[in-house]
C-alpha positions as CSV (number, residue, x, y, z in Angstrom):
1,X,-31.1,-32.5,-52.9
2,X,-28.5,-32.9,-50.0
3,X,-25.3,-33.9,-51.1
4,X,-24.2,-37.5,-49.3
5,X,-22.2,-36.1,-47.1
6,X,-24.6,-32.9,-46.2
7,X,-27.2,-35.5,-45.2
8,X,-24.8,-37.4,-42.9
9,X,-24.2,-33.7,-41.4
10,X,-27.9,-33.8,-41.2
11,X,-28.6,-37.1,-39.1
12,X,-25.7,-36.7,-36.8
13,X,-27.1,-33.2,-35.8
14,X,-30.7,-34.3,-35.5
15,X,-29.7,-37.1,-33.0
16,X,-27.7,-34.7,-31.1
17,X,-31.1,-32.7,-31.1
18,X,-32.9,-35.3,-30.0
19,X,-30.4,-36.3,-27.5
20,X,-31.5,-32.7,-25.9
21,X,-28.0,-30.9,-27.7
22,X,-27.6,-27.6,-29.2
23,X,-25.0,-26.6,-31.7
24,X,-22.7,-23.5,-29.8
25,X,-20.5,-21.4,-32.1
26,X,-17.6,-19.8,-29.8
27,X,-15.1,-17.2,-31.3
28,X,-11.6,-17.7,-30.7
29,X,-8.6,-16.0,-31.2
30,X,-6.7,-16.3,-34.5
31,X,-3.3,-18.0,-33.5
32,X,-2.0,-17.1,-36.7
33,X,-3.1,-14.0,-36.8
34,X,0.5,-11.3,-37.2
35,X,1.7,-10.1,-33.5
36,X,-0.5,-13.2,-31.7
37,X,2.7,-14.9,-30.2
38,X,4.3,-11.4,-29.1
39,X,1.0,-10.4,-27.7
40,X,1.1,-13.7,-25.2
41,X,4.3,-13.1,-24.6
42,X,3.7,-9.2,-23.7
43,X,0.9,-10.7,-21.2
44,X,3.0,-13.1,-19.9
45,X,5.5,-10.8,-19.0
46,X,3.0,-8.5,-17.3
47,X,2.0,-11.7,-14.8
48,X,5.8,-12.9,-14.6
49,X,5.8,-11.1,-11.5
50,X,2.0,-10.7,-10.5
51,X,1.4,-11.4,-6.6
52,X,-1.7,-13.8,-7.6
53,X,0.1,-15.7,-10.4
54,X,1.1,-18.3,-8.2
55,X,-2.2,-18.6,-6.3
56,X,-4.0,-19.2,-9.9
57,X,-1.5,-21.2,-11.4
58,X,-1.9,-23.7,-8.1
59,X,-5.8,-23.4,-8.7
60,X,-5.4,-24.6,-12.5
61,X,-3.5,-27.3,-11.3
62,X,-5.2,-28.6,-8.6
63,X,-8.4,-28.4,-11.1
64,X,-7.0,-30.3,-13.5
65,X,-5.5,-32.8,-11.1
66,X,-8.0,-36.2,-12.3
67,X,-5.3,-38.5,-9.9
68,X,-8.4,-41.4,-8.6
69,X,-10.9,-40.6,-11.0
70,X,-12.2,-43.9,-12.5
């Protein structure tokens, strides 16, 4: 027998299901993980200077620009 809060697991995910939804597990890095921070910093310092920085950086930007959506 499902605990209570098993079977609550359970509905939710069979009405995703049914809404046509699949469960995705993604693998992220560990932020916590020793050296993490020094290691974006190490990166960051390799694009400080990089010619297409600036081009991307605008592109994320204007991508996540949502001015007029409704």
């Amino acid at each position: 027998m499902l605990s209570p809060n098993a079977e609550r697991v359970r509905r939710r995910r069979d009405v995703l299901r049914a809404l046509g939804l699949r469960p995705v597990q993604i693998w992220v890095p560990d932020t916590r993980r020793k050296g993490f921070a020094e290691e974006c910093r190490r990166q960051s310092r390799l694009l400080r200077h990089d010619a297409h920085d600036a081009d991307v950086t605008q592109w994320i930007e204007d991508a996540g620009d949502t001015t007029g959506w409704q």
